[in-house]
C-alpha positions as CSV (number, residue, x, y, z in Angstrom):
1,X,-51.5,89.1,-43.0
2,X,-51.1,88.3,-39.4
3,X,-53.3,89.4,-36.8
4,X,-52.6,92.6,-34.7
5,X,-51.4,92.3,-31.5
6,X,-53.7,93.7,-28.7
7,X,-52.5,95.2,-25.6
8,X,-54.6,92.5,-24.0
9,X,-52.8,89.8,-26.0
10,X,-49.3,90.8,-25.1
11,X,-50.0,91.0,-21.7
12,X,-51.1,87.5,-21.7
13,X,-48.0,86.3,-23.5
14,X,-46.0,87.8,-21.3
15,X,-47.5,85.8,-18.8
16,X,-47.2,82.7,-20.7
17,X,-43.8,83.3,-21.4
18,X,-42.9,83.9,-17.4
19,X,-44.4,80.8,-16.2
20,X,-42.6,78.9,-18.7
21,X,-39.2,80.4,-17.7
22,X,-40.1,79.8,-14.5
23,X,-40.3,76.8,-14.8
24,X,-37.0,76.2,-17.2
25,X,-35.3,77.6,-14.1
26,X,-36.8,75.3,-11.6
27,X,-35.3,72.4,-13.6
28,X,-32.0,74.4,-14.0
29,X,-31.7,74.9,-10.3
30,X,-32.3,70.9,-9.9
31,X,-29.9,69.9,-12.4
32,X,-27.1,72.1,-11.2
33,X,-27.9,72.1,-7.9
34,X,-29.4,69.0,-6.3
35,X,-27.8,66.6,-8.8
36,X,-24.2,67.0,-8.6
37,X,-24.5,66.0,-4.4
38,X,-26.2,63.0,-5.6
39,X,-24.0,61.7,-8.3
40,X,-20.0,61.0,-8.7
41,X,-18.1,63.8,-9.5
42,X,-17.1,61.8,-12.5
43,X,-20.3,61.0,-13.6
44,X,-21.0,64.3,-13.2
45,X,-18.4,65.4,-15.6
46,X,-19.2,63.2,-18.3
47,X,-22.5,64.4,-18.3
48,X,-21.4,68.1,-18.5
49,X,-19.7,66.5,-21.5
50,X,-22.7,65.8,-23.1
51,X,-24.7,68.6,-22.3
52,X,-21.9,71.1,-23.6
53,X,-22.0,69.1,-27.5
54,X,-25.4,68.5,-27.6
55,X,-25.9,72.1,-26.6
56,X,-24.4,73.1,-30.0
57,X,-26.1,70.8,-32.4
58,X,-28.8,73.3,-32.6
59,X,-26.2,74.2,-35.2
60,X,-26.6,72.1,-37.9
61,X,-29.8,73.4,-39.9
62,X,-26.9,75.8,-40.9
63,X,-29.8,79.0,-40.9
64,X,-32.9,77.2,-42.5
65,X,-34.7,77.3,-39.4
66,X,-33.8,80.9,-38.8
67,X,-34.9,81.3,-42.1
68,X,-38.1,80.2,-41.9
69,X,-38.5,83.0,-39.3
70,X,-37.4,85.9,-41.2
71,X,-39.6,84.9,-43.8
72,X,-42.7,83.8,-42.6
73,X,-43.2,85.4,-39.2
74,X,-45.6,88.0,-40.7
75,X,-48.3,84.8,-41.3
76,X,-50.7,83.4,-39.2
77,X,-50.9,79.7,-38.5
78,X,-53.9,79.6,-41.3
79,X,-51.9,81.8,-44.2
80,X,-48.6,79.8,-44.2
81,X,-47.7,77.9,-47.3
82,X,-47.4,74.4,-45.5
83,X,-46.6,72.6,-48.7
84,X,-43.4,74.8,-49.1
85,X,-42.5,74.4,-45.1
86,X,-43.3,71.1,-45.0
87,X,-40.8,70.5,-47.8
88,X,-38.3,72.3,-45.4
89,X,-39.2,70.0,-42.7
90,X,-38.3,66.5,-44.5
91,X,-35.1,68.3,-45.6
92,X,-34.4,68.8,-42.3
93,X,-35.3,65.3,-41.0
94,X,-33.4,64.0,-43.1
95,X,-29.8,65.7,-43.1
96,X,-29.8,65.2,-39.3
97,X,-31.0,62.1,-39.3
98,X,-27.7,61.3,-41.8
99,X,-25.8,63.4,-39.9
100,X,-27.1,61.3,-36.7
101,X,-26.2,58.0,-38.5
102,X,-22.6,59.4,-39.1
103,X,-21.8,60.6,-35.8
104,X,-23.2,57.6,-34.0
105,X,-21.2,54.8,-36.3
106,X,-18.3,57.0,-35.5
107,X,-18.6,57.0,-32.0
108,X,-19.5,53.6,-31.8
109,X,-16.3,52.7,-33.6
110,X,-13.7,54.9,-33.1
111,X,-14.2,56.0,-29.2
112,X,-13.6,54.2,-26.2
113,X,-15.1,54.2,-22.8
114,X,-17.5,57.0,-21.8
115,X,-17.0,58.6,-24.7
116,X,-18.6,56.4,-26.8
117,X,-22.1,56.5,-25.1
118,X,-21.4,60.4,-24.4
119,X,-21.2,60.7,-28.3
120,X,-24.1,58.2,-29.6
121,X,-26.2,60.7,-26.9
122,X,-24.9,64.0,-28.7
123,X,-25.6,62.0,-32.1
124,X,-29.4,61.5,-31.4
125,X,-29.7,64.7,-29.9
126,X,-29.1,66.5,-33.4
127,X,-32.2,65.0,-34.4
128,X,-34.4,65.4,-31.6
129,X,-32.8,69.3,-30.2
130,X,-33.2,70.5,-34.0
131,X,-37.2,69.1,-34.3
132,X,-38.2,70.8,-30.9
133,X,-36.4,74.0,-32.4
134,X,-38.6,73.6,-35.8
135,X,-41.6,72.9,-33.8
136,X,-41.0,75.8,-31.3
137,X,-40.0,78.2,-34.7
138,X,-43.6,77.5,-36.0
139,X,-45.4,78.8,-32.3
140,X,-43.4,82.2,-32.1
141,X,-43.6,83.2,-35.5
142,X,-47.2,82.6,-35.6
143,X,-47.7,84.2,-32.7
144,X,-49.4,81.4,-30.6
145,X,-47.2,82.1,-27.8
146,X,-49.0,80.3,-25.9
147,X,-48.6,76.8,-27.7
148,X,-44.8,77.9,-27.5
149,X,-45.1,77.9,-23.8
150,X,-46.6,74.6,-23.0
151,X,-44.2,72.9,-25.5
152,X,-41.3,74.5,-23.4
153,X,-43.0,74.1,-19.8
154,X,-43.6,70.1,-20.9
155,X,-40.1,69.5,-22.5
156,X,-38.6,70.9,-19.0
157,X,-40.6,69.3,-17.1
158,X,-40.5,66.2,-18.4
159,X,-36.7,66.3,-18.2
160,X,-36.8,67.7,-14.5
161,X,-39.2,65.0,-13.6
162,X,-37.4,62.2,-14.7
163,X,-34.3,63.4,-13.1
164,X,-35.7,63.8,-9.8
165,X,-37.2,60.0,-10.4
166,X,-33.7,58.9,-11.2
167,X,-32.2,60.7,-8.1
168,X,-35.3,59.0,-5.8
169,X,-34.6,55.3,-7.7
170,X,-30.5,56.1,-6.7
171,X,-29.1,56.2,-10.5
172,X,-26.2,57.7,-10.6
173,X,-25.0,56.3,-14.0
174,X,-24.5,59.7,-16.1
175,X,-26.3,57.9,-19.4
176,X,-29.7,57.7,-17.5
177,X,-29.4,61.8,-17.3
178,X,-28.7,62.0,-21.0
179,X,-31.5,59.7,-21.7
180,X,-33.9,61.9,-19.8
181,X,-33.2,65.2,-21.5
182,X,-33.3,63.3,-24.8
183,X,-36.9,62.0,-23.4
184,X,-37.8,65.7,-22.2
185,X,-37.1,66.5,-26.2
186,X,-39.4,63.9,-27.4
187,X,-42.0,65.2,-25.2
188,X,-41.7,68.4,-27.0
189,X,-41.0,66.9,-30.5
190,X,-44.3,65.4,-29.9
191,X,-46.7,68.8,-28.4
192,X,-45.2,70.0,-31.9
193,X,-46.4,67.4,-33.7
194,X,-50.1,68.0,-32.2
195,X,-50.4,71.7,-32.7
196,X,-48.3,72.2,-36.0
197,X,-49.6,69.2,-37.1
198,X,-50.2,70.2,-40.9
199,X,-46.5,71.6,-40.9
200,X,-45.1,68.2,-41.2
201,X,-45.8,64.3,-43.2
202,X,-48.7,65.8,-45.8
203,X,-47.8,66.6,-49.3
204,X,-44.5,69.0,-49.6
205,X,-43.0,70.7,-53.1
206,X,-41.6,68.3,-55.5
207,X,-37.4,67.9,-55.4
208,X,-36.2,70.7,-57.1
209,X,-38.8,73.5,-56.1
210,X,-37.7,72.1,-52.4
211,X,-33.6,72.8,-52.7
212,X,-34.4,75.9,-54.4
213,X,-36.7,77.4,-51.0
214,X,-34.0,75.6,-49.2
215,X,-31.5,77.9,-50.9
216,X,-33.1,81.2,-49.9
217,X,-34.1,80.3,-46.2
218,X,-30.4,79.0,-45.6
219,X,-29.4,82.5,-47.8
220,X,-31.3,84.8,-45.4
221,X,-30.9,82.8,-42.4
222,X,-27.3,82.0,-41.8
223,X,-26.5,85.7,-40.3
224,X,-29.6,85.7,-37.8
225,X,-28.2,81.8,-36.8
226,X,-24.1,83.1,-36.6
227,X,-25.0,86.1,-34.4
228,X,-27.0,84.3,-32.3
229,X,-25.0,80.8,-31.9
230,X,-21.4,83.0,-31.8
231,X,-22.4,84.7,-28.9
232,X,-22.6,81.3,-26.8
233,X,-19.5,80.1,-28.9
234,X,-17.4,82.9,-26.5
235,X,-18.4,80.8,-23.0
236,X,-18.6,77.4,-25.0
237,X,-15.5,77.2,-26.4
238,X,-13.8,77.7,-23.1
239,X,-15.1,75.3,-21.6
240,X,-14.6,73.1,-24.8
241,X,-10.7,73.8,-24.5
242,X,-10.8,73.2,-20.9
243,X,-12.1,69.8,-21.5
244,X,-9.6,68.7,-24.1
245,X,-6.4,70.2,-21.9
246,X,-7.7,69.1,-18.5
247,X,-9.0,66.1,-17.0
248,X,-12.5,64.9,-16.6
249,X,-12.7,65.8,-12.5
250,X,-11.2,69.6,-13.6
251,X,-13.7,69.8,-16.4
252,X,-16.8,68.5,-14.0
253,X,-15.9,71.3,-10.8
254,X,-15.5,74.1,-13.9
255,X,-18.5,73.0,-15.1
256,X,-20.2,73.2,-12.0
257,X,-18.9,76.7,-11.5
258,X,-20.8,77.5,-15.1
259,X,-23.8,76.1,-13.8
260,X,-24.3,78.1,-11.1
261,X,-23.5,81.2,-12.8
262,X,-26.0,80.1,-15.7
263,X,-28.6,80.4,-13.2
264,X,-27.5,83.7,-11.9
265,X,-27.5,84.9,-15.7
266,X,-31.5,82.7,-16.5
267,X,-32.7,84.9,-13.2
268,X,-31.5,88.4,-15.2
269,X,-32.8,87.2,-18.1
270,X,-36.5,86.1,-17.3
271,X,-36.3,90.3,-16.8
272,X,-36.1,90.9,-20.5
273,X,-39.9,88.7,-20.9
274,X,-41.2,91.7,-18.6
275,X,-39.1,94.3,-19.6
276,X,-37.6,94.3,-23.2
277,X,-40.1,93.6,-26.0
278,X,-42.0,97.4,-25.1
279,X,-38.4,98.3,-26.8
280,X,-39.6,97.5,-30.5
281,X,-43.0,99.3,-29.5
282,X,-41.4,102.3,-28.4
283,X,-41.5,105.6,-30.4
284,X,-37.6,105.5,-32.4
285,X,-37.1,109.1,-30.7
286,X,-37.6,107.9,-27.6
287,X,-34.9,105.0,-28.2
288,X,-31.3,107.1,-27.4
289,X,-33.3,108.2,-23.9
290,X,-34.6,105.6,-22.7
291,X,-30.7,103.4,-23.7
292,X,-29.3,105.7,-21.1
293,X,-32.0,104.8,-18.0
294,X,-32.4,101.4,-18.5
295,X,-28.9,101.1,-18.3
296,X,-27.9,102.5,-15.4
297,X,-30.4,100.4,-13.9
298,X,-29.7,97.0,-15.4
299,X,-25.9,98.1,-14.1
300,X,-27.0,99.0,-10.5
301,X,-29.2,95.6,-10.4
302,X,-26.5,93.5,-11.7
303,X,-23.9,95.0,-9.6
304,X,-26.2,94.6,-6.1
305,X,-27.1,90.9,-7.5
306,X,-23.2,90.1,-7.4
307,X,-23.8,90.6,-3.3
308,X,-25.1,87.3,-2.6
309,X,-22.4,85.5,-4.3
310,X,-20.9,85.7,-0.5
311,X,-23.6,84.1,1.2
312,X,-24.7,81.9,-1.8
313,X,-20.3,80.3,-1.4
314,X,-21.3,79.8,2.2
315,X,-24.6,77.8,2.0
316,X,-23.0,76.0,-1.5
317,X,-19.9,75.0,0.6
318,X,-22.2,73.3,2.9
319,X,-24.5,71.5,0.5
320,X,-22.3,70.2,-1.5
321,X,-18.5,70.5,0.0
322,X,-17.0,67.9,-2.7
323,X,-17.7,71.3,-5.3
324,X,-15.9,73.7,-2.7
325,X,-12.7,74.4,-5.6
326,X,-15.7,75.1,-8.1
327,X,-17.0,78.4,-6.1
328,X,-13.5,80.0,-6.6
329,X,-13.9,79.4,-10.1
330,X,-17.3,81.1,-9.9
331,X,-15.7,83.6,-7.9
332,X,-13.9,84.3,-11.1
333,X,-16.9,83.5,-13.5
334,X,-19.7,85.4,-12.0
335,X,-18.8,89.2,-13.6
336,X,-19.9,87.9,-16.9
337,X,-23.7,88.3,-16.0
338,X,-23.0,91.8,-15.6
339,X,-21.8,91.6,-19.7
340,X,-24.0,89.1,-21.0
341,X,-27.1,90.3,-19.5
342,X,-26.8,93.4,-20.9
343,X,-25.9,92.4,-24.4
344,X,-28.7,89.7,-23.7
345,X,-31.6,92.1,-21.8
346,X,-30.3,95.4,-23.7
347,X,-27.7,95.6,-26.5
348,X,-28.9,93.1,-29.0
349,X,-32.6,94.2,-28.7
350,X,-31.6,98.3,-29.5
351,X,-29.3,96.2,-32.3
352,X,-32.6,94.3,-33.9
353,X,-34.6,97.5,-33.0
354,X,-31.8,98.9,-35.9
355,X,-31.8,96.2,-38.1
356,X,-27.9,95.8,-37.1
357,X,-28.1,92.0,-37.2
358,X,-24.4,91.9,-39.5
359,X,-22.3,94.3,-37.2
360,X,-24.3,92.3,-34.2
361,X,-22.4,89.2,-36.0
362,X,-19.3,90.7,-36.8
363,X,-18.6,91.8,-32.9
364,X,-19.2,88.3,-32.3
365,X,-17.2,86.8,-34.3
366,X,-13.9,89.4,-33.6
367,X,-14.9,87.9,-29.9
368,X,-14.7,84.5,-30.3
369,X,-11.8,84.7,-32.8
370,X,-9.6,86.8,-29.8
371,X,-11.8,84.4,-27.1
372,X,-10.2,81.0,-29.1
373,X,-6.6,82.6,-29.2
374,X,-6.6,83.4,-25.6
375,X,-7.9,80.2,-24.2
376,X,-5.5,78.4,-26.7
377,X,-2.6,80.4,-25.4
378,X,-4.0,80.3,-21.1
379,X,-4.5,76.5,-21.8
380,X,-1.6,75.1,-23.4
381,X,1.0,77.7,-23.2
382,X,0.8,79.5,-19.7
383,X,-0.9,76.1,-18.2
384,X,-3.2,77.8,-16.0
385,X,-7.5,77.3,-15.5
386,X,-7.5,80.4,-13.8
387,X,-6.0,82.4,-17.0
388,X,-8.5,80.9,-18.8
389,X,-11.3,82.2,-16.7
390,X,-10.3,85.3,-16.7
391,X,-10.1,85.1,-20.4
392,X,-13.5,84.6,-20.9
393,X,-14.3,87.4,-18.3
394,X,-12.3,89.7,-20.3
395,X,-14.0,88.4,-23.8
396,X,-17.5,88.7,-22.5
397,X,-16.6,92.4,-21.4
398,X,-15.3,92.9,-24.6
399,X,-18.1,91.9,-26.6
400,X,-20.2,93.7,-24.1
401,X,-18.5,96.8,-24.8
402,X,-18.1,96.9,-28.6
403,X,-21.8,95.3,-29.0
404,X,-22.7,98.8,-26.8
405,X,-20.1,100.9,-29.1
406,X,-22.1,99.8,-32.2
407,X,-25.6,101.0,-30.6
408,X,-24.0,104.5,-29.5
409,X,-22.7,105.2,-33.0
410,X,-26.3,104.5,-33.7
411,X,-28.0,106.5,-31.2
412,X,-25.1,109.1,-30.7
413,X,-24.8,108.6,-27.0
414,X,-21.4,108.6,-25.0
415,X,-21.1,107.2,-21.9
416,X,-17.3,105.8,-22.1
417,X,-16.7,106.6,-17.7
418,X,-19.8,104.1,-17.5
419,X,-17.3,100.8,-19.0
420,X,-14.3,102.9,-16.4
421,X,-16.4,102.3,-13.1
422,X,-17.9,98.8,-14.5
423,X,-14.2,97.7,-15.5
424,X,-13.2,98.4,-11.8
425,X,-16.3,97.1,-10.1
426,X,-15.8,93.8,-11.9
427,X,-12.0,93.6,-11.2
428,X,-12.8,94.9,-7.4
429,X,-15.1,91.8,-7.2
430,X,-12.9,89.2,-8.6
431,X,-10.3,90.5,-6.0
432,X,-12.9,90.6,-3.4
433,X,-14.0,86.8,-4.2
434,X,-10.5,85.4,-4.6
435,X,-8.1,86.6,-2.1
436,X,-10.2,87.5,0.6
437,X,-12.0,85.2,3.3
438,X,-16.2,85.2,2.4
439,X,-17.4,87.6,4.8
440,X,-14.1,90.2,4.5
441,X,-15.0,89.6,0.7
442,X,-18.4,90.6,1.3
443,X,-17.8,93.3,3.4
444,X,-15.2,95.4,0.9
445,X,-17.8,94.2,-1.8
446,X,-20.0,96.3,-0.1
447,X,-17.9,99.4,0.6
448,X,-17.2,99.3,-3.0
449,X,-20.6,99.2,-4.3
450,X,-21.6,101.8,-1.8
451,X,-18.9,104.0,-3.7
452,X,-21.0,102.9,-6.7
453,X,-24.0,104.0,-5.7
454,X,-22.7,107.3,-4.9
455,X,-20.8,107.7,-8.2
456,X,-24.0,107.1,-9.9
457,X,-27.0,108.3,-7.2
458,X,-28.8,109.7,-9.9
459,X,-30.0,106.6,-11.0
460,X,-30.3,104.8,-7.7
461,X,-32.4,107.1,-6.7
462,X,-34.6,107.1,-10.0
463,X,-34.5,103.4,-9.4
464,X,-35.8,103.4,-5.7
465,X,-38.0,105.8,-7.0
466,X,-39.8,104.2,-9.0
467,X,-40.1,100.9,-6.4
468,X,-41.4,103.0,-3.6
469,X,-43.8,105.0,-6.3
470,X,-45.0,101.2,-7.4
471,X,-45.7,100.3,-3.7
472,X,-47.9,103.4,-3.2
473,X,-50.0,103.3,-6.2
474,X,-50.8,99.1,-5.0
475,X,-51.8,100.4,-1.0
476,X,-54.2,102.9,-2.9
477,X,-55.4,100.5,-5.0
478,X,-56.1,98.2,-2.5
């Protein structure tokens, strides 16, 4: 069975896994940031295009890879069965290589213009994003976290490398871009190959044993892969919709407005390294307590972190003025970090804590499913990019809030004036960033939060308790 985990070890993973988000968001900051003052707004946009497709391929092992997890992450590296995975692994290969065949003959003969490259890009990528997953799969549920964490740190880098040698060289073709995140995922195709290398070419089960462990991992995975792939359906098919109703230069300055908001939302997240896995560690009695605290504070970080959305418009509007339309869009867009981080940092974890994966998925799905009717209807019937931002504001909130319904039933806490004052600090904000000037924004920001903090100074002060109780215990150390 697989080896226990020391305190000493999980420390170090930890560790591991910070630097490598680290890193993710360094690349992140250069690709929405620094690239789109370089590169025509066009170009830009079909680039967006092909990041928001290929960012869904990930798709198409329809649960086998999620699979694999659920049944083999209690094995170390030495007790898998690598015949039976590696007969999994040429399955694999080959559908998306097929797959990869279709879509790129298709594209190559049915679509016109930018399209057509945008498409043969997408059509490779659901061989090469689907490998780096399989590879990455066979670190984490081994354990060897820290294999995991150089693949990542290369692939990124890799990718942020050759797009800073691109912007340096004065490309400003979009196709170059797509080539060089299809290059970062060859860089960590290959780091997979070299650590997991008896997990792939060697002898594998003969034909029929194969389809039949196919069977079960797609049987067991296909739940784990919907709950996790709807929740990024909610945001994804918005911007989906928005591409197909708008032009390319509307899509591009939404997109941008995404972008930034994404890293907003990779900041919160690189929390839940730090914070989140003690969760599954914690005594189950302990669970219903501890929901409570670590909520208040996730709310009163997220809610101060919404401050610098005034002074980040300013400095944005003077980097890259050409995107000035895009930071009233994020003006809009911004409140979902509030919702996704917590069903990201919070929700889902007390969910897998409960083995509630299926209701996990089923709040997902009732999500997308309103999600897709209102964009459908703020798109093509009301004509308006701004209802459709709002849309997905008010599906992420309700995801948020129904994900959080499922844990209380669980836990048999109430907190229902918590989504009240979070409703109207989110709609305070979107006010705040939309009809007033920056600073007059900021400032009524402000004097709402400060209402906030008074409404829950219980918890601020717990919070700044706890900061000030950290900085004493370092001077004494020191």
């Amino acid at each position: 069975m697989a080896e226990k985990i020391t305190t000493k070890k999980f420390a170090s993973n930890v560790i591991i896994s910070l630097a490598a988000q680290i890193i993710s968001m360094a690349v992140s900051f250069v690709t929405a940031l620094i690239v789109p003052r370089f590169i025509d707004v066009y170009q830009y946009a079909s680039w967006q295009i092909y990041v928001l497709y290929a960012g869904y391929v990930g798709v198409l092992h329809f649960g086998l890879l999620d699979g694999l997890v659920l049944r083999y992450s209690k094995y170390d590296y030495d007790e898998l069965d690598k015949e039976r995975l590696r007969s999994q692994f040429k399955i694999l290969l080959l559908f998306t290589c097929a797959l990869t065949t279709v879509v790129t003959i298709v594209s190559a003969t049915v679509l016109g213009g930018d399209y057509k490259l945008i498409f043969i890009f997408v059509g490779i990528a659901i061989v090469t994003k689907n490998l780096v997953t399989y590879g990455s799969y066979m670190f984490q549920i081994t354990n060897r976290i820290n294999k995991y964490a150089v693949m990542i740190i290369a692939q990124r880098l890799a990718y942020g490398l050759i797009v800073v040698a691109l912007l340096l060289f004065g490309v400003k073709d979009f196709y170059w871009y797509c080539a060089a995140d299809l290059c970062g995922d060859a860089v960590g195709m290959g780091i997979g190959f070299i650590f997991n290398k008896g997990l792939y070419f060697q002898k594998a089960l003969g034909l029929k044993e194969a389809f039949k462990e196919l069977k079960i991992n797609v049987a067991s995975g296909i739940i784990l892969m919907l709950a996790n792939w709807s929740a990024a359906l909610m945001v994804g098919s918005a911007k989906m919709i928005t591409q197909w109703r708008w032009n390319e230069l509307v899509f591009g300055k939404v997109s941008f407005a995404f972008s930034i908001s994404n890293i907003f939302l990779s900041f919160v997240t690189a929390i839940s390294v730090v914070m989140f896995p003690s969760l599954k560690r914690a005594d189950e009695e302990k669970l219903p307590e501890m929901y409570g605290q670590i909520r208040k504070i996730l709310s009163f970080i997220l809610f101060f972190a919404m401050l610098f959305y005034f002074a980040g418009c300013w400095i944005l509007n003077k980097w890259i003025p050409k995107y000035s339309v895009s930071l009233t869009y994020l003006g809009i867009l911004l409140p979902i970090i509030i919702y996704s981080s917590k069903v990201s940092l919070l929700t889902n974890n007390y969910l897998k804590v409960y083995r509630k994966e299926k209701a996990m998925m089923v709040v997902n799905l009732v999500s997308i499913a309103i999600g897709v009717i209102a964009f459908l209807l703020s798109a093509y019937v009301f004509n308006s990019l701004n209802a459709v931002l709002i849309s997905v504001v008010i599906v992420v909130m309700l995801n948020s809030i129904l994900a959080e319904i499922c844990v209380l039933k669980t836990i048999r806490v109430r907190i229902v004036a918590d989504f009240i004052v979070e409703a109207f600090m989110t709609a305070g904000f979107i006010l705040c960033a939309r009809l007033l000037n920056l600073w007059l924004g900021c400032l009524v920001y402000l004097g709402i939060f400060a209402v906030y903090c008074v409404i829950n100074r219980k918890a601020v002060s717990a919070v700044l308790g706890r900061i000030f109780k950290r900085k004493k215990e370092e001077k004494e150390t020191e």
